[in-house]
C-alpha positions in Angstrom: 20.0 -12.4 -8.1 21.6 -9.1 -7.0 24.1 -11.4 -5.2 24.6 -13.3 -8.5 25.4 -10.0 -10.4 27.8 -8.3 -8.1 29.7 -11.2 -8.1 29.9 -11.7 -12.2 30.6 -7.8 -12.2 33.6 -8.1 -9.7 34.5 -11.4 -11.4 34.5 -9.1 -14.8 36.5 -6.5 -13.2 39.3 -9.1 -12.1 39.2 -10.4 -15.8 39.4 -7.1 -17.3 42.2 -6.2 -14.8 44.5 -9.2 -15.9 44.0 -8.2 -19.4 45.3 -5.3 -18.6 48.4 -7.0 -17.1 48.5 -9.0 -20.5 49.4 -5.8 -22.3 52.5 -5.4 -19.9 54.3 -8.0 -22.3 53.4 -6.3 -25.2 54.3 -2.9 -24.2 57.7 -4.2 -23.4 58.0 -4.7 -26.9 56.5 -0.3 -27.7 58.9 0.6 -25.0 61.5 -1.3 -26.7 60.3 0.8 -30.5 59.8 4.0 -28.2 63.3 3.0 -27.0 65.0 3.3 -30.1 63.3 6.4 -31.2 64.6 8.2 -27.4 67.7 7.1 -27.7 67.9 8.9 -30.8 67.4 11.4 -28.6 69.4 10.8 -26.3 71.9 10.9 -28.6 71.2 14.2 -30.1 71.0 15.8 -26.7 74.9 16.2 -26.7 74.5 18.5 -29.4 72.7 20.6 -27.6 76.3 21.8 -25.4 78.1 21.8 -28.7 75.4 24.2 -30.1 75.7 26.0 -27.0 79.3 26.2 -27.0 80.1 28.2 -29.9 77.4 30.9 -29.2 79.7 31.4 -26.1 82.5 32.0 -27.8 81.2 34.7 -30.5 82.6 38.4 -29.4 79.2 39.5 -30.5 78.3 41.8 -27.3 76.2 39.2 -26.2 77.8 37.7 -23.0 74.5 38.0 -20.8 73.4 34.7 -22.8 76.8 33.1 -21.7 74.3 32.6 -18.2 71.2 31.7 -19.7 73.4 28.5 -21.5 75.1 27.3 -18.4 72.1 27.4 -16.7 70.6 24.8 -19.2 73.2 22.7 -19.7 73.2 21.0 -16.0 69.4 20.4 -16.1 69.9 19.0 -19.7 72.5 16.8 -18.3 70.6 15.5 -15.4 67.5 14.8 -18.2 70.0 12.5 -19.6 70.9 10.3 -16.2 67.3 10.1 -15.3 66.3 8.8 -18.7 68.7 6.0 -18.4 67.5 5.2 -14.7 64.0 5.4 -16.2 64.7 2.7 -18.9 66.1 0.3 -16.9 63.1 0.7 -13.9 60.5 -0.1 -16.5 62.5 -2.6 -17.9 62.2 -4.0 -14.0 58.7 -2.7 -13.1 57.5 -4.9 -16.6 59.0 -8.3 -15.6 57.6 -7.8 -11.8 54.4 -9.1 -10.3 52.1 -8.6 -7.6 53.0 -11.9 -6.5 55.7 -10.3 -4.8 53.5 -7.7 -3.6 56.7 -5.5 -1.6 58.8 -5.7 -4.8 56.7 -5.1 -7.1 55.5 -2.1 -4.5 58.6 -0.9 -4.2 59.6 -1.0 -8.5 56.7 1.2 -8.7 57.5 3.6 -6.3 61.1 4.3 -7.8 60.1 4.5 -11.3 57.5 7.3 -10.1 60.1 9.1 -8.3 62.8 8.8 -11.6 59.9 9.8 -13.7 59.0 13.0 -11.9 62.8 13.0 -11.5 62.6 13.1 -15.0 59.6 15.8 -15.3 60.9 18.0 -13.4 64.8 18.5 -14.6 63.1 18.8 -18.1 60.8 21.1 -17.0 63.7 23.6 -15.6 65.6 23.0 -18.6 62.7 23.7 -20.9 62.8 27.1 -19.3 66.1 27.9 -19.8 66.0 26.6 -23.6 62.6 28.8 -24.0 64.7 32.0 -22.6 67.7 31.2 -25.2 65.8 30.5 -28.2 63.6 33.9 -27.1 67.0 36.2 -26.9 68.5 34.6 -29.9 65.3 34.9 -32.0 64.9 38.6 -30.9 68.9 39.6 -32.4 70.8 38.4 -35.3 70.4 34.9 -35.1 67.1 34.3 -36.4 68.8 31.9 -39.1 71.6 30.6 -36.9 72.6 26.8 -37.3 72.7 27.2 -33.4 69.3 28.6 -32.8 67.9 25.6 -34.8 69.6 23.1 -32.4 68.5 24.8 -29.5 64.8 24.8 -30.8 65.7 20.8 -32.2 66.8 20.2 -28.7 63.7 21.9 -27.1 61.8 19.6 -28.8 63.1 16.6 -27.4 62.9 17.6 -23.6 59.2 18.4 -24.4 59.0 14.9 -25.5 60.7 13.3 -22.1 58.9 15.7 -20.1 55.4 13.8 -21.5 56.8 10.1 -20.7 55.2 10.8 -17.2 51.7 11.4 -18.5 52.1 8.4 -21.0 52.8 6.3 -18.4 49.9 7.0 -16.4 47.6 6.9 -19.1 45.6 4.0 -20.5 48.3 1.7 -22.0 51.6 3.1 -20.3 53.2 1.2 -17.9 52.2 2.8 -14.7 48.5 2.1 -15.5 48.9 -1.0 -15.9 51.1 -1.5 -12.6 48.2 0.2 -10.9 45.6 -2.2 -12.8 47.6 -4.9 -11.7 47.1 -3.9 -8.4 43.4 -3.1 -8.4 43.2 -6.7 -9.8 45.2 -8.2 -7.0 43.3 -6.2 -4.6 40.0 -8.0 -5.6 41.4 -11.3 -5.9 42.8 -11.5 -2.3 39.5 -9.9 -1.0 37.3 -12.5 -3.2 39.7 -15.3 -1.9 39.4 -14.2 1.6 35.7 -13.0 2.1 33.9 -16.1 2.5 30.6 -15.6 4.0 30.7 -14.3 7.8 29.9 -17.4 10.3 26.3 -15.9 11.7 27.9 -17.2 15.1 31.5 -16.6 15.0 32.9 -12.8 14.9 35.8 -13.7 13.9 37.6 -11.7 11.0 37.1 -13.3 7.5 40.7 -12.3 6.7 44.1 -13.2 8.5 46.8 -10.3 9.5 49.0 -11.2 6.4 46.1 -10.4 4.1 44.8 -7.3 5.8 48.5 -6.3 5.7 48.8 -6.9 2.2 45.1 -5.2 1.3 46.5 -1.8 3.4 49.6 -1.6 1.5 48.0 -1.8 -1.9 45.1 1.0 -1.0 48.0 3.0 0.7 49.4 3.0 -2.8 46.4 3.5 -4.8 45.6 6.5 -2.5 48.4 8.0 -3.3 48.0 7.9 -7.2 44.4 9.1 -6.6 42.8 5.8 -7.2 41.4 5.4 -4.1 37.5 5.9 -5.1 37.7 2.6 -7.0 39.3 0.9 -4.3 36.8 2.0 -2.0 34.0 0.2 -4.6 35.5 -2.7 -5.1 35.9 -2.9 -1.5 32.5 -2.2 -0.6 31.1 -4.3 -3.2 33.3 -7.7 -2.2 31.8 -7.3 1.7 28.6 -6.4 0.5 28.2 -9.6 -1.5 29.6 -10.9 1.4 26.7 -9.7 3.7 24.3 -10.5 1.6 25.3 -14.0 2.0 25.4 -13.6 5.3 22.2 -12.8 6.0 20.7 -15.8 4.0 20.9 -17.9 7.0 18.3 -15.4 8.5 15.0 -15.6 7.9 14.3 -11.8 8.0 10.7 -12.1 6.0 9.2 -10.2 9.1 10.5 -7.4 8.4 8.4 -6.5 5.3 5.4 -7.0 6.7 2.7 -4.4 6.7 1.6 -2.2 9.8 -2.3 -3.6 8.9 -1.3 -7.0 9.0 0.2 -6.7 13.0 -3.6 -6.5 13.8 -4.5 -9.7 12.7 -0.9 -11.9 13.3 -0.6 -14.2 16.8 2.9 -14.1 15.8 3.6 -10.5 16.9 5.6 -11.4 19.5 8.2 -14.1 17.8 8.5 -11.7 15.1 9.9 -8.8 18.1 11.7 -11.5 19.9 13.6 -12.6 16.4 14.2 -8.9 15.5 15.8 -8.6 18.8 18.1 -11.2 18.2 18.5 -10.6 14.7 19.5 -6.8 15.9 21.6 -7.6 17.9 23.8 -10.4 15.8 23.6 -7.6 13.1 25.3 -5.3 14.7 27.1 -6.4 18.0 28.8 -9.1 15.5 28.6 -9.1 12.0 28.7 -4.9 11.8 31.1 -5.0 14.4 33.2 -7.3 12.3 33.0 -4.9 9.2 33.8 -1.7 11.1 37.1 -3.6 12.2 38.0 -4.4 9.2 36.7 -1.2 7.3 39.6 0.4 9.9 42.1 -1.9 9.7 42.5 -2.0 5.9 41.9 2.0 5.4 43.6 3.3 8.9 46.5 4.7 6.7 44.6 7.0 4.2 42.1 8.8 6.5 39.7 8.1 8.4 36.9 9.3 6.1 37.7 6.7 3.7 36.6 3.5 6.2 33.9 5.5 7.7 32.2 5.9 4.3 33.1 2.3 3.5 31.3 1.0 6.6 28.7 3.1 5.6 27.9 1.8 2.7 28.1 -1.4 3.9 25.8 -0.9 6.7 23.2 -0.4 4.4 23.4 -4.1 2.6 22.6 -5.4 6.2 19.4 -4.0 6.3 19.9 -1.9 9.4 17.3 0.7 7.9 14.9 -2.2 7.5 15.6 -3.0 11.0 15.2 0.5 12.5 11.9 0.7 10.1 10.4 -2.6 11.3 10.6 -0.6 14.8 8.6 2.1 13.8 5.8 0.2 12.3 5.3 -1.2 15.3 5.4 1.9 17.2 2.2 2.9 14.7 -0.1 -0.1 15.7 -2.9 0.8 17.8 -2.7 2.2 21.2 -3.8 -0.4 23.5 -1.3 -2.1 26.9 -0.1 -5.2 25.2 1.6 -2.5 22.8 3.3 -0.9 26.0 5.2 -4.3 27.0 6.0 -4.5 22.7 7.0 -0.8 22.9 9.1 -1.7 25.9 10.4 -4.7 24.3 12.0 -2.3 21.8 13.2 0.2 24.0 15.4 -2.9 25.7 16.9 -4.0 23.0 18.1 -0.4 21.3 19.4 0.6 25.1 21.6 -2.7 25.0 22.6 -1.2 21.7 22.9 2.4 22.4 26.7 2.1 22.9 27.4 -0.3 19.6 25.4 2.4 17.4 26.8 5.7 19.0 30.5 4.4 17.9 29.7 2.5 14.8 27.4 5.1 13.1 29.0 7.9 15.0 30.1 9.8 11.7 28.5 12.2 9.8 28.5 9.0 6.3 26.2 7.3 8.8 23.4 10.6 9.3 20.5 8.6 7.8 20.7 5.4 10.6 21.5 8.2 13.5 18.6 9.6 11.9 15.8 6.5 11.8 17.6 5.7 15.5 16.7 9.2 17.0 13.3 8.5 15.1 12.1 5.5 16.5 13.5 6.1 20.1 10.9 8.9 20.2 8.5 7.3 19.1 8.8 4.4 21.2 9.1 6.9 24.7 6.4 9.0 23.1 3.8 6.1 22.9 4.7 3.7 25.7 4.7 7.0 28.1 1.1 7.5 26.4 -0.4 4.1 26.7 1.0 4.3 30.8 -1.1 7.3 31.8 -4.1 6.2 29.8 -4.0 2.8 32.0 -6.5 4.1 34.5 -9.1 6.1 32.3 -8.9 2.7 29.9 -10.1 0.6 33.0 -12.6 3.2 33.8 -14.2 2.7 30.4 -14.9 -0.9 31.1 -17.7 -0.1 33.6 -20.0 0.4 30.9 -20.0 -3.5 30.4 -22.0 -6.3 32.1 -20.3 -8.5 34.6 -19.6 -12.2 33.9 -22.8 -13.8 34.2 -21.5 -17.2 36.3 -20.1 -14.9 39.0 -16.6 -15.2 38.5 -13.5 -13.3 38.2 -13.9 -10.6 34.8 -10.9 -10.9 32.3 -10.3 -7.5 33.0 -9.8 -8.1 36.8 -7.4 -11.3 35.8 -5.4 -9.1 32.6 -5.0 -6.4 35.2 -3.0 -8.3 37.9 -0.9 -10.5 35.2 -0.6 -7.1 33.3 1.1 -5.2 36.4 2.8 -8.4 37.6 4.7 -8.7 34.0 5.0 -4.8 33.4 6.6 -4.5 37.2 9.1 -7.9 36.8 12.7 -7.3 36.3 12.0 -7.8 32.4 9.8 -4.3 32.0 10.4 -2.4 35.1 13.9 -1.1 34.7 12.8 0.2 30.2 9.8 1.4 32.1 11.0 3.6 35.1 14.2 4.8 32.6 11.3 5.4 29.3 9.8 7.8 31.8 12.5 9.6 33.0 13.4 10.3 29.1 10.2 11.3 28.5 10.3 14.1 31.8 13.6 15.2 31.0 12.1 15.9 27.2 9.0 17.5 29.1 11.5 18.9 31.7 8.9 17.8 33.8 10.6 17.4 37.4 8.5 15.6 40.1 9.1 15.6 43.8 8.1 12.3 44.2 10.7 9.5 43.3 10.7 7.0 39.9 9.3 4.4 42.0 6.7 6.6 44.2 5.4 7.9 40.1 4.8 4.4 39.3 3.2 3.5 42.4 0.6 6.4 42.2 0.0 5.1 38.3 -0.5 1.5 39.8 -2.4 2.6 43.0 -4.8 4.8 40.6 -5.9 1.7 38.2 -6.9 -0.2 40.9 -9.1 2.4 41.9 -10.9 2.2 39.1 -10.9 -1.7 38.9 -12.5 -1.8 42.3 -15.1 0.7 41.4 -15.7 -1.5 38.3 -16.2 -4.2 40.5 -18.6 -2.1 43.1 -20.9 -1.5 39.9 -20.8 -4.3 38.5 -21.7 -5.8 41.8 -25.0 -4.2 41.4 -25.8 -5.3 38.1 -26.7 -8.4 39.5 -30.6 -9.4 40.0 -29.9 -12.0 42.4 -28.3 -10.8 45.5 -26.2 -14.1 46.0 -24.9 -14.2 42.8 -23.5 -10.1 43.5 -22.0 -11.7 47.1 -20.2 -14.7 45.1 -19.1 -12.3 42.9 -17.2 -10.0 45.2 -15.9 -13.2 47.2 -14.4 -14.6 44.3 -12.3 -11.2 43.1 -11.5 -10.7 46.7 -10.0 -13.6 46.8 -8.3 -13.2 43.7 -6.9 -9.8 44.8 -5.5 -11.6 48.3 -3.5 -14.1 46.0 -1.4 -11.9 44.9 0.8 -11.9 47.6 4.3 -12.5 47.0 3.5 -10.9 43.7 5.0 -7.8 41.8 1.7 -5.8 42.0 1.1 -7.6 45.7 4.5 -5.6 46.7 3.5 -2.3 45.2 -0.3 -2.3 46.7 1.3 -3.3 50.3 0.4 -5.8 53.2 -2.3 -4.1 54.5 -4.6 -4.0 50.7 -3.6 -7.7 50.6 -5.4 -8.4 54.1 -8.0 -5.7 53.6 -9.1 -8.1 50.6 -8.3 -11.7 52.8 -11.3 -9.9 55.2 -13.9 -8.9 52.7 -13.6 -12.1 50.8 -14.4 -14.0 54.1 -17.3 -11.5 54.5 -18.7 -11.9 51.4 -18.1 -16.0 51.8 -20.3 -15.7 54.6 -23.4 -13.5 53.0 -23.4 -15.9 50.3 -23.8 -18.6 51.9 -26.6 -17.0 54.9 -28.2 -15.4 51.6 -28.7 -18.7 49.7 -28.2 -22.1 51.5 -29.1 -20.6 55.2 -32.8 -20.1 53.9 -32.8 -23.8 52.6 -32.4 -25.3 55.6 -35.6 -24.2 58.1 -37.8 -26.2 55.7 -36.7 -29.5 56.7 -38.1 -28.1 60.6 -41.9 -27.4 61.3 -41.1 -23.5 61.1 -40.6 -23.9 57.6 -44.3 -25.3 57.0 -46.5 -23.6 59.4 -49.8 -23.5 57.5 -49.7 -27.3 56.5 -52.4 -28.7 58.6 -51.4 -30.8 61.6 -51.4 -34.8 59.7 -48.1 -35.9 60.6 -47.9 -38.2 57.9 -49.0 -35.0 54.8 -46.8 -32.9 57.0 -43.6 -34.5 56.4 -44.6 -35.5 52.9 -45.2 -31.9 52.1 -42.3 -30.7 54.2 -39.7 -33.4 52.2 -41.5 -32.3 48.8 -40.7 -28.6 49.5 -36.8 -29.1 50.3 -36.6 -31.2 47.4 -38.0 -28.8 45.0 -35.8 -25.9 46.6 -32.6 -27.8 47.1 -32.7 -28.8 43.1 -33.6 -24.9 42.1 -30.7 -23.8 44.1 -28.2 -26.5 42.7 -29.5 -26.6 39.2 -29.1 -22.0 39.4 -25.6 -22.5 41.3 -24.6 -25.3 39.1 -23.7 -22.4 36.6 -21.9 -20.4 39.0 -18.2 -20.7 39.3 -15.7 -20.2 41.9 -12.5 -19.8 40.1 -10.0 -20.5 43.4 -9.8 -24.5 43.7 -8.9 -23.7 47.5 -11.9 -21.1 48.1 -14.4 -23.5 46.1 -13.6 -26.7 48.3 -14.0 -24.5 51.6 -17.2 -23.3 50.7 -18.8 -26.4 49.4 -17.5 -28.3 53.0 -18.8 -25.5 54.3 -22.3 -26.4 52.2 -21.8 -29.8 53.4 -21.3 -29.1 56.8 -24.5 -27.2 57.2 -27.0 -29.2 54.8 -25.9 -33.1 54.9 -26.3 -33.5 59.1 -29.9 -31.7 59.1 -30.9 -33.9 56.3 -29.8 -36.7 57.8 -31.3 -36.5 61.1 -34.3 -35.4 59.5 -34.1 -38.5 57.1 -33.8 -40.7 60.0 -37.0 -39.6 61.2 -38.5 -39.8 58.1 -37.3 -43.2 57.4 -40.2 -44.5 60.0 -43.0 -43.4 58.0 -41.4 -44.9 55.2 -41.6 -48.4 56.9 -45.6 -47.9 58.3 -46.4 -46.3 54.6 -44.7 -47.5 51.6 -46.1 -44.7 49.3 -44.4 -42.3 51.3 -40.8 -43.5 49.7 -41.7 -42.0 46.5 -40.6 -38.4 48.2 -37.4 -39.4 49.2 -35.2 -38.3 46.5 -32.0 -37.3 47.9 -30.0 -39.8 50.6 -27.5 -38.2 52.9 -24.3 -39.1 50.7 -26.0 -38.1 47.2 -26.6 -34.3 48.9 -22.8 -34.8 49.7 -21.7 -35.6 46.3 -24.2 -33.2 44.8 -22.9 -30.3 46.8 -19.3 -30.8 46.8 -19.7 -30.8 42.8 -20.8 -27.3 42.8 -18.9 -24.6 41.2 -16.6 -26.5 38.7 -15.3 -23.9 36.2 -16.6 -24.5 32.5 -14.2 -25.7 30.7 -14.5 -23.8 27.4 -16.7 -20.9 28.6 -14.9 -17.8 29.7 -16.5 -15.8 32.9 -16.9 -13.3 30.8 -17.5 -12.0 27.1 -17.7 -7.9 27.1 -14.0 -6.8 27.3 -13.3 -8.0 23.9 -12.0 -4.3 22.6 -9.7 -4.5 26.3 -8.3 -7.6 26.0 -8.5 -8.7 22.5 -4.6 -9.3 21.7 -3.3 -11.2 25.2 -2.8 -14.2 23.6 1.1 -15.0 24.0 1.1 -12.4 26.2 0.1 -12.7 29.9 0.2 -16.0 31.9 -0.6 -19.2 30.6 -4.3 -19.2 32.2 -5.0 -15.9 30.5 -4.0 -17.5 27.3 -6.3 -20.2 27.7 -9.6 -18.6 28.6 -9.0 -16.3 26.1 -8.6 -18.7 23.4 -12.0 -19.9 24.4 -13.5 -16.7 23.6 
């Protein structure tokens, strides 16, 4: 609607302008009736030297007025040639059009000059008339046919002396010339500012008509017009704007700090202000601050700064700048880091395109709301850093995931680092802290790199006493050693990684160690114990029946084998790798025992039929069975107790990340 309007009101101003242009016919006609009545004028100015002349020739006493009358009549002479050149310039200047914009230019320009031509010589003939007619009123002739010619011809240059003022004023001739050009100055800019191409900079108007646009405001300057052009200028390319930023769905950046809690689409809607930014002002404002120049460059530059100024602000930079700082006012938590840093990119690839577009003092509100959310963005990413480690710390308080497996703060930890150390973060980060030392001037002795190391080396600290407490949290002592295997092994994967680099070789084999040590307690701690019952150790106070014995003996592994798989069943190891090698490792130990003892078995099962009824379990269904064990759930997320931690990682981290925590 707003578009809608500035259009009608520029398309109102054109109308009214031609109207005015209308009236040049018909004040040809009331210059022709003003004519007649100044070139009565003209004709009674000769009778100002012959009313002159005799006062000259009286032998009164009087000759000091003899100077006083020669000194008027050149002047009054000279009124008389510019009046004539006057007349026939309007007579030009009213039959000319801005069609031929240089002509028409030009006819204006020398019927201003003849008209203060024309001011001026009866404004130094005035004088001299004013000194006569005060000496010859103050002697003897007060009543003198003479004096009353002089006064008659005073008149009459007071008269030409105001043609320049009518002409300037509403209705004269000159006003309209300079309506004309107003009007023509909308026209070619209405004509010529179709909408910007979102993905072309490429001026909206060609040399001939910036040429043409500079020579008309170059003209209006100088008759003081200039503030008009300057809002019909800015109006025209603000419509134009406007229009430009239809194509852009920029909806986002009205929303509400409360509702960033509860939107998934966080992230698109930073990733399209980035680009939205950036087209904004690396193109579109880059365009108008060309143009602004281009067509103003001759009156000043405080005339196109204040231009672009004003029509920065139909391009919503403000909105842009404030969409910034709402985010910068969510809640503190490390997903808002990577947003903060996100930010904090894209105004750095900007820095140079804002410090020479809105490098003037018209432009103090965006240098403002820039200096504003900079801070704020160095301020609270620096913040959220240092906290990283005291954050973790106040996870311990939590239970551990109850199938063993690796906690979603363990797996957010290592994707965090890895994402916040890639080539896409580490650069904003490493220069966010610098700003924020240099504010502080904080100077350390250790380099960028050796500050974020110490950060990095210090939160997994704290994960691995996290995991050391948790580890004790479980009641079943297997469960604790599966536990530690599988985020050992997670923590030797990361080889190759960002936060693999940063922790060093030897962390990464320190980790490839324990996780084979803990691999090995689990499985001495839980399946070693299985395995003596199937020998006559295991059942030592079963009385000596052959027969009972290995019934009982077969009935006992049973029952232990299926409370140890239907326990482990629920137990997870997360590495596909790791969980293949320990359940070969299973199947290495169990099936060939059970088999051999089966074997033996089998002969009591041909002398005693009844005794088949214990055999449960062949040699290939342990296999299957145990190779089965420790499938992740799909659906059911290790653990459930980090929720305030990890709550907003969707779209964030890795894919896997994103999955389990949808599941939550």
């Amino acid at each position: 609607m707003a578009d809608v309007e500035s259009f009608e009101k520029l398309k109102a101003t054109q109308q009214l302008l031609k109207a005015s242009l209308e009236k040049s016919t018909a004040l040809s006609s009331a210059i022709d009736e003003t004519g007649s009545r100044l070139e009565g004028m003209k004709q009674r100015l000769p009778s100002l030297e012959a009313a002159m002349r005799p006062i000259t020739m009286q032998r009164c006493g009087y000759s000091a007025i003899r100077d006083q009358i020669n000194g008027a009549i050149g002047p009054a002479a000279a009124v008389l040639k510019a009046y004539d050149v006057v007349r026939e310039l309007e007579k030009s200047l009213s039959f000319a059009s801005c069609s031929d914009l240089p002509a028409f230019l030009l006819a204006m320009k020398r019927l201003e000059e003849a008209l203060r031509f024309l001011a001026d010589n009866c404004e130094l003939a005035t004088q001299w008339l004013q000194d006569i007619v005060e000496f010859l009123e103050g002697n003897a002739f007060a009543n003198d046919r003479s004096l009353l010619s002089v006064k008659k011809a005073l008149r009459i240059l007071q008269e030409l002396h105001a043609i320049e003022g009518s002409a300037r004023r509403d209705g004269g001739l000159l006003n309209d010339a300079f309506n004309e050009l107003e009007a023509e100055f909308i026209i070619s800019l209405m004509e010529n500012s179709a909408t910007t191409n979102t993905s072309i900079a490429s001026s909206p108007l060609s040399v001939l008509v910036i040429q043409k646009l500079q020579a008309i405001v170059e003209r209006l300057n100088a008759a003081d017009r200039l503030e008009k052009c300057i809002f019909v200028y800015t109006e025209a390319r603000s419509l134009s704007a406007r229009r430009s930023l239809q194509a852009l769905d920029l909806d986002y950046l009205e929303i509400e700090i409360r509702e960033f809690v509860d939107r998934q689409s966080i992230d698109s809607c930073i990733d399209q202000w980035g680009k939205h930014l950036e087209l904004v002002v690396k193109h579109l404002l880059e365009l108008e601050y060309k143009l602004c120049n281009n067509v103003f460059e001759k009156v000043g530059s405080d005339a196109w700064k204040r231009c672009f100024a004003r029509i920065s602000q139909e391009f919503r930079l403000a909105s842009f700048l404030q969409f910034g700082t709402n985010v910068t006012k969510m809640k503190k938590d490390p997903i808002k880091l990577l947003k903060l840093l996100d930010i904090f990119t894209v105004m750095e690839n900007l820095r140079l395109n804002f410090n020479r577009l809105f490098g003037g003092k018209a432009c103090d509100e965006i240098q403002t709301l820039t200096r504003d959310l900079i801070k704020r963005v160095v301020i609270g990413a620096c913040e959220i850093f240092w906290e990283l480690p005291s954050q973790v710390e106040l996870q311990r308080r939590f239970s551990p995931p109850s199938d063993g497996g690796v906690p979603g703060l363990v797996s957010f930890i290592t994707n965090y680092y890895n994402k916040l150390l890639g080539d896409d973060y580490r650069p904003s980060l490493i220069q966010v802290l610098q700003i924020h030392q240099s504010w502080k001037q904080d100077v350390y002795d250790d380099g960028d790199d050796d500050v974020l190391s110490h950060q990095i080396y210090s939160t997994m600290k704290e994960v691995g006493l996290n995991l050391d407490a948790w580890s004790k949290a479980y009641e079943d002592i297997s469960l604790s050693y599966l536990f530690m295997m599988n985020n050992h092994c997670h923590f030797s994967q990361m080889k190759g990684t960002q936060l693999g680099d940063i922790m060093g070789d030897s962390w990464l084999e320190a980790h490839e160690k324990y996780k084979d040590y803990y691999a090995a307690l689990y499985l001495r701690e839980s399946w070693g114990k299985l395995l003596p019952l199937l020998s006559q150790k295991g059942l030592i106070s079963f009385p000596f029946d052959h027969q009972d014995f290995d019934n009982k003996l077969l009935k006992a592994f049973n029952e232990a084998f299926e409370e140890r798989y239907k326990k482990h069943s629920n137990w997870v190891i997360s590495d596909e790798s790791l969980r293949q090698k320990v359940c070969q490792l299973l199947v290495q130990a169990v099936v060939p025992v059970y088999r051999s003892y089966m074997h033996k078995y089998g002969v009591l099962v041909e002398q005693d039929a009844s005794a088949s009824k214990y055999v449960k379990h062949t040699a290939q269904s342990l296999e299957k069975m145990l190779s089965s064990l420790f499938q992740p759930k799909i659906g059911k997320y290790s653990s459930t107790k980090h929720i305030h931690f990890i709550g907003k990682l969707k779209n964030v981290v890795m894919n896997q990340l994103r999955v389990t925590l949808t599941a939550m």
